[in-house]
VEXDRENTOR-174683 format. One line per 10 residues: number of its first residue (from 1); for each residue x, y, z of N, C-alpha, C, CB. Coordinates in Angstrom, 2 decimals. Glycine has a CB too. Example, Ala and Ser with C-alpha at 12.3 -4.5 7.8 and 13.67 -1.06 7.14 Angstrom:
! residues 2
1 = 13.19 -5.69 7.80 12.30 -4.50 7.80 13.20 -3.30 7.80 11.31 -4.47 9.05; 12.85 -2.25 7.08 13.67 -1.06 7.14 12.90 0.03 7.87 14.08 -0.60 5.72
***
This chain:
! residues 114
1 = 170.30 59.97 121.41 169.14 59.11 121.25 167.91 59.85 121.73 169.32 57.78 122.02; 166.76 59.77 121.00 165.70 60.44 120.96 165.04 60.10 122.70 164.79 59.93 119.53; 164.16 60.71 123.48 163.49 60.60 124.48 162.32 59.44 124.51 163.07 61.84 124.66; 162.02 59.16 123.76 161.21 57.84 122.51 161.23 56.78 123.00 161.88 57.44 121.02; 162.83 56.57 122.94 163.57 55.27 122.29 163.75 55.12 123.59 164.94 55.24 121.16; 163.48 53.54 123.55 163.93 52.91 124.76 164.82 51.46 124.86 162.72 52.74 125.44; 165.93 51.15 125.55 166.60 50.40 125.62 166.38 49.37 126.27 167.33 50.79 125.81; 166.41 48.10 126.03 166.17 46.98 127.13 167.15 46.09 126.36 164.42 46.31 127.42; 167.93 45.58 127.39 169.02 44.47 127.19 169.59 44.53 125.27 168.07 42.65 127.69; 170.35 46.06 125.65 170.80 46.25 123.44 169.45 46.24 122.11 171.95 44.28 122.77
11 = 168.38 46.52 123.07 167.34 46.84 122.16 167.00 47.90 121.77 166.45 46.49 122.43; 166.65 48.59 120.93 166.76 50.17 120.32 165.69 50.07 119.98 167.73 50.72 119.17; 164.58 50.89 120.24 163.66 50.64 119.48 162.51 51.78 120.30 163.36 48.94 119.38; 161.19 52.50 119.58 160.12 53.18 120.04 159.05 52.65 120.47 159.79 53.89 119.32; 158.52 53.17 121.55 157.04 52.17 122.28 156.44 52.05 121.11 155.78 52.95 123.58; 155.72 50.88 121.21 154.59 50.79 120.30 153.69 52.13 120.54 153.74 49.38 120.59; 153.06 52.05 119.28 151.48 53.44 119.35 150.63 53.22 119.56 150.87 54.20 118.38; 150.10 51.85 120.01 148.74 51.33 120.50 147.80 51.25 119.15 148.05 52.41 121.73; 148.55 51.44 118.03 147.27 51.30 116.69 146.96 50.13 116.21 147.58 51.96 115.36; 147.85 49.01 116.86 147.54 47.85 116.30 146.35 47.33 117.39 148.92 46.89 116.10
21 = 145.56 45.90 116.74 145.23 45.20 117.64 145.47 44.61 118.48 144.93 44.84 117.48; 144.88 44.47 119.99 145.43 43.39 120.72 145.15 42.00 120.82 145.37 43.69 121.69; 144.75 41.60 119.81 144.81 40.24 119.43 145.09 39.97 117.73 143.41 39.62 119.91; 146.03 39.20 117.53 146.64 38.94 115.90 145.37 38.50 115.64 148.04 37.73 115.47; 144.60 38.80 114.32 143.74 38.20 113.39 144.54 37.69 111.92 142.58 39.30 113.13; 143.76 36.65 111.32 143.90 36.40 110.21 144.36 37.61 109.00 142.77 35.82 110.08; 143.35 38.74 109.26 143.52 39.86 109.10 144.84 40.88 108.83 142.98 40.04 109.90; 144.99 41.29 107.77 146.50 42.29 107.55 146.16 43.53 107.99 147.13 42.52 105.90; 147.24 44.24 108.79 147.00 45.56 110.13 147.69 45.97 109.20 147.53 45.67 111.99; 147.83 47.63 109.81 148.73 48.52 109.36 150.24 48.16 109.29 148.54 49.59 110.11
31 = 150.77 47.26 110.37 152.05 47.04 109.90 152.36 45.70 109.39 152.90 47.35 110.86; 151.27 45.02 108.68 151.26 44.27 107.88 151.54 44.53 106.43 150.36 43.85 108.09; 150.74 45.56 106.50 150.65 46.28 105.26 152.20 46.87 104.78 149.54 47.52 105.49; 153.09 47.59 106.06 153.84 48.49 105.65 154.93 47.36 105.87 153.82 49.97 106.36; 155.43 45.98 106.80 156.19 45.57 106.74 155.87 44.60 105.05 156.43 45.10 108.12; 154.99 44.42 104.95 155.23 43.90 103.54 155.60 44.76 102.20 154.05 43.24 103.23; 154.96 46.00 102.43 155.80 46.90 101.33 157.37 46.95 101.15 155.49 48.31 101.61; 157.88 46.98 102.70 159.28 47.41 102.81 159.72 46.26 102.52 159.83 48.01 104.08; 159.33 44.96 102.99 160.14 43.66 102.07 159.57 43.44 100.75 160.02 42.11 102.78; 158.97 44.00 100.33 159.28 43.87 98.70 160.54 44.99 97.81 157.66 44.23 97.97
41 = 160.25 46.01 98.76 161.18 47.28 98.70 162.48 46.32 98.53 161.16 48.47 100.23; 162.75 46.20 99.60 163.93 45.98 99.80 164.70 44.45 98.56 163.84 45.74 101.55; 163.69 43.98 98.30 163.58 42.75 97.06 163.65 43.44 96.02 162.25 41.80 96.92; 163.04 44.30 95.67 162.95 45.05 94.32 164.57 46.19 94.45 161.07 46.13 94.26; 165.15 46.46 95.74 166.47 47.34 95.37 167.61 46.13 94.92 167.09 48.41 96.91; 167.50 44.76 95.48 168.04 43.63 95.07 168.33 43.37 93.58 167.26 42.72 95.54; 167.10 43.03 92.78 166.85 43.43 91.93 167.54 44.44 90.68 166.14 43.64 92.42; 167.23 45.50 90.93 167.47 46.73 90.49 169.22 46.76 90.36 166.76 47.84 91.56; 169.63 46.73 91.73 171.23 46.48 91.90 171.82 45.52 90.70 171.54 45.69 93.45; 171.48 44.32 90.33 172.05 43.51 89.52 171.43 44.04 87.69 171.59 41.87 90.17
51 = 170.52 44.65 87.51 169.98 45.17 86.56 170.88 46.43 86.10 168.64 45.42 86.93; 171.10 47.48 87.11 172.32 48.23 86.85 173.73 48.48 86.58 172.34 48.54 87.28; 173.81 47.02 87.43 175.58 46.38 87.32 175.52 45.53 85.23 175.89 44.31 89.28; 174.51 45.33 85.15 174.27 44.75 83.73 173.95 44.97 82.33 173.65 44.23 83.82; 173.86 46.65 82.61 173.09 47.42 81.67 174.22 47.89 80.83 172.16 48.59 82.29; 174.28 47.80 79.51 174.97 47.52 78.53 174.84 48.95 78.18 174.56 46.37 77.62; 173.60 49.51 77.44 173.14 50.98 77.31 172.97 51.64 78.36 172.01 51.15 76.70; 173.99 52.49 77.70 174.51 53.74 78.91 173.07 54.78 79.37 175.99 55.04 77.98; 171.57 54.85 78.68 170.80 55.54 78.71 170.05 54.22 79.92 170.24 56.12 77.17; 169.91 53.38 79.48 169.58 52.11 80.03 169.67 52.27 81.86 170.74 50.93 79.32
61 = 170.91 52.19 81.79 171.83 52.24 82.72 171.61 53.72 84.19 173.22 52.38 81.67; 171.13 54.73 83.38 170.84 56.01 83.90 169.67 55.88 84.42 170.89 57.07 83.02; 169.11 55.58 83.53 167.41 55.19 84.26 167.32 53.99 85.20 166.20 54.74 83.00; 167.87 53.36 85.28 167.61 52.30 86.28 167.84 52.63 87.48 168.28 51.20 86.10; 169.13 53.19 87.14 169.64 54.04 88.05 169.43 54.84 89.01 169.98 54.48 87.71; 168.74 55.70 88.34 167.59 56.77 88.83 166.46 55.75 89.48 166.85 57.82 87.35; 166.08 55.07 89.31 164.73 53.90 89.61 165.23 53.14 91.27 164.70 52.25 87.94; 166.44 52.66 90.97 167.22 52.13 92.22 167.30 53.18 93.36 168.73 51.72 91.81; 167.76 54.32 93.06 167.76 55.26 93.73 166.55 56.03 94.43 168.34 55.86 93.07; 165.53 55.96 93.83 164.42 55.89 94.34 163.75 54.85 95.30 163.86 56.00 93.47
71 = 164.01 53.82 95.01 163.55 52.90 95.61 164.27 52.64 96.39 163.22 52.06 95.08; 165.69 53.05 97.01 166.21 53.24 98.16 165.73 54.25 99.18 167.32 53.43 97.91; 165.38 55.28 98.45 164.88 56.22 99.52 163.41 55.91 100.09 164.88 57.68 98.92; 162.70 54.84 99.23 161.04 54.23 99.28 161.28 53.55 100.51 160.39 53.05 97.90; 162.30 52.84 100.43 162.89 51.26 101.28 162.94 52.40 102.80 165.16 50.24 100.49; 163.65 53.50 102.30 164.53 54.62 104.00 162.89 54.81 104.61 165.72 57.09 103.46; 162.04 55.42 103.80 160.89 56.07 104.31 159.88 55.05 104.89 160.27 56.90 103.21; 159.81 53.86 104.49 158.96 52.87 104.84 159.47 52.22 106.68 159.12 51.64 103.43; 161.83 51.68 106.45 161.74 51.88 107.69 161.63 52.80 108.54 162.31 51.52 107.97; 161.70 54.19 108.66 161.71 55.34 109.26 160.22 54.84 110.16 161.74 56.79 108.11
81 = 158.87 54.69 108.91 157.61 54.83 109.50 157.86 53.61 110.41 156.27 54.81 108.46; 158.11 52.57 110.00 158.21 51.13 111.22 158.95 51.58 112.43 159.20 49.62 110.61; 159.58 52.20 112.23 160.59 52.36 113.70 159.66 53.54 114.48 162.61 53.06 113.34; 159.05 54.54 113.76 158.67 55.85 114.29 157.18 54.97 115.29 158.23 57.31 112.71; 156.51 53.97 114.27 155.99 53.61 115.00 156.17 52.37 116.15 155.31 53.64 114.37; 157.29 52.23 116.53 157.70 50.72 117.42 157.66 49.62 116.67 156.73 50.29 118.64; 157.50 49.44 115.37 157.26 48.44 114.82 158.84 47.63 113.91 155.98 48.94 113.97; 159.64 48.11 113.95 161.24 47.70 113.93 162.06 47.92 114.91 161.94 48.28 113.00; 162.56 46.67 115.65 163.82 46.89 116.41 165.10 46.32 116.27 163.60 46.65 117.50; 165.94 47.39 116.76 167.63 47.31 116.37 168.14 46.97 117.52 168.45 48.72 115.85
91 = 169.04 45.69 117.36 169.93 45.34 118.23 171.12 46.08 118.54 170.24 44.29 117.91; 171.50 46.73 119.48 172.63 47.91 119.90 173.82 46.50 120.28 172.02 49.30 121.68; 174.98 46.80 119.27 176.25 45.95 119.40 177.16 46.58 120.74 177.20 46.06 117.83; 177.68 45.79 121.39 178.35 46.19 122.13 179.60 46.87 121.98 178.39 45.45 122.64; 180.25 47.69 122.53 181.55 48.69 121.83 182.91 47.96 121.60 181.99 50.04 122.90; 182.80 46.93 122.13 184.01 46.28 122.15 183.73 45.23 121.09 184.43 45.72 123.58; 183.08 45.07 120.39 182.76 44.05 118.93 182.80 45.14 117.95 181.05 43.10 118.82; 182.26 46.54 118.26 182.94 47.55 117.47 184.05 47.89 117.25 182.71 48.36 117.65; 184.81 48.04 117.90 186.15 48.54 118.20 187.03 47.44 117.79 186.36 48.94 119.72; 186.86 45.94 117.71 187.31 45.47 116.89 187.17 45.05 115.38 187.44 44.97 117.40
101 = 185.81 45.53 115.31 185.71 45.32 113.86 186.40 46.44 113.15 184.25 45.21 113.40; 186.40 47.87 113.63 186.96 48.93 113.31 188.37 48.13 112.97 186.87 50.13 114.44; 189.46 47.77 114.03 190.47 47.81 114.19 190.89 46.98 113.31 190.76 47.74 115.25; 190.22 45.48 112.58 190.55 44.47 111.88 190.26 45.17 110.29 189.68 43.09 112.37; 189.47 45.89 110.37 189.33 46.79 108.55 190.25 47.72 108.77 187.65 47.75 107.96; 190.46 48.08 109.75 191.84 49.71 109.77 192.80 48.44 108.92 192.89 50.63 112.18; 192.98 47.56 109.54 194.32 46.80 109.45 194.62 46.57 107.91 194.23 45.31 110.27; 193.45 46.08 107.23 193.55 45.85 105.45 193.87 47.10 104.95 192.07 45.33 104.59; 193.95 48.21 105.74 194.02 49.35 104.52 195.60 49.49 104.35 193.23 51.05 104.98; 196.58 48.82 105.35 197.70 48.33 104.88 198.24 47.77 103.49 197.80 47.61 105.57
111 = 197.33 46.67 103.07 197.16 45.93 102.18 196.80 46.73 100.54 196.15 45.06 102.80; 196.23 48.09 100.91 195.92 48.77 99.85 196.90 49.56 98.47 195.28 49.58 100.54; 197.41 49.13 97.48 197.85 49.40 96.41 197.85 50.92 96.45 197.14 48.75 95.39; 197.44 52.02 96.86 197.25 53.01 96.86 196.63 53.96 98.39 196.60 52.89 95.78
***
């Protein structure tokens, strides 16, 4: 974990950068701006996903494709900037809710035909 990042009670996340204001205005800030890009991002890979699963023409199909795929990496780069700037935080799961979720999907691969 980066020198950055700081933890408080399973919180992951980078100090803020001081670029915002210290008082909310009516007004759209910089991470107004960028958290609304990334939720449309992330609406438009929604989207895209069911458009590709549906595409009949195989040329169709390539290009969307290509389009989805882009707009996944739009969606990566937008959170990257939110987090780089403190402006997304990740809840850190505890190891033992890991370790069983691991252990309950190990278990279905029993179940697997192959």
């Amino acid at each position: 974990m980066s020198n950055q990042q700081s933890q408080n009670s399973n919180q992951i996340a980078n100090p803020q950068t001081g670029e915002l204001p210290k008082v909310k205005t009516p007004d759209m800030n910089d991470r107004d701006f960028v958290n609304d890009a990334l939720s449309t991002c992330k609406y438009l890979t929604d989207s895209l996903n069911i458009a590709v699963r549906e595409a009949s023409h195989e040329q169709l199909h390539t290009d969307v494709l290509q389009i989805l795929t882009e707009t996944h990496q739009s969606c990566r780069e937008l959170y990257n900037l939110m987090f780089q700037h403190g402006w997304y935080k990740l809840e850190a799961e505890e190891q033992q809710k890991l370790d069983q979720a691991y252990q309950q999907f190990n278990n279905y691969s029993s179940q697997f035909p192959y």
